[in-house]
N, C-alpha and C positions, 0 to 999 in steps of 0.2 A: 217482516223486517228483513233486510236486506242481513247476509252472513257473514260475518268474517269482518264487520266494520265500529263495531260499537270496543271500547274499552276495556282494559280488565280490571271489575272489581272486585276489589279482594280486601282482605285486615291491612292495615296501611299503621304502621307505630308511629306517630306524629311528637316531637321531641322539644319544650320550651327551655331552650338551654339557660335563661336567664333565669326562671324559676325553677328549675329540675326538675321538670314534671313530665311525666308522658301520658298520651291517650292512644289507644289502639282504636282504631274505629274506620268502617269501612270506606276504601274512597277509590277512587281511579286513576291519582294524580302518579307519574312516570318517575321513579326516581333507582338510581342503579347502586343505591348504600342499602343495606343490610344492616339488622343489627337483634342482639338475643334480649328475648324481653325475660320478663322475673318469672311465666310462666315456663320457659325452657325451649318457646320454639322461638325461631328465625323468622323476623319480618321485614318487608322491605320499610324504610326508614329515613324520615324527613323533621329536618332541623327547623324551627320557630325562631325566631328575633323576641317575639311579640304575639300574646296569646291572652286569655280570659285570667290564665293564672296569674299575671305578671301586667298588664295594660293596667295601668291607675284606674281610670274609670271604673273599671270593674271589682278591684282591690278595695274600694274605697278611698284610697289616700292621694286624690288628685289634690290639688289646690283649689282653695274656695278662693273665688272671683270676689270684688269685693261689693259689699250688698247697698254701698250708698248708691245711687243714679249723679251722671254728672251736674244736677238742677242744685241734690241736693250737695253733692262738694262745692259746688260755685257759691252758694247761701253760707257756707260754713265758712270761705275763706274769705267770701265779702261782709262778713255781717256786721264786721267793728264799722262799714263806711254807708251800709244803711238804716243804722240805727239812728245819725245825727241828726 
């Protein structure tokens, strides 16, 4: 492998601000914020929108689609005019 061309990876504190959660875990991605985690050292540090702890699908609490098929709401809303 070629020197001096690959990435730095390093502990990377990843931060879901919607959920207030953090994970440290290794990664490569460039960011020039800082921030002190709960064990007392400094790591470079990246803000989340949207993560595992906070994405509905993953929470459970998405919204349930609703379980009829449109055949059967059409039979439901037609049925008083073909039962005559």
């Amino acid at each position: 492998m070629k020197p001096d061309i690959h990435p730095d990876y390093r502990p990377v504190l990843f931060h879901d601000v919607s959920a207030n959660a953090f994970w440290l875990i290794g990664s490569t991605i460039d960011t020039d914020k800082t921030y002190s985690h709960s064990d007392g050292k400094t790591y470079p540090y990246v803000t989340l929108d949207v993560s595992s702890a906070s994405h509905p699908v993953y929470t459970g609490q998405e919204r349930k689609a609703k379980t009829e098929g449109r055949v059967a709401g059409f039979n439901k809303r037609f049925a008083a005019f073909t039962s005559r």
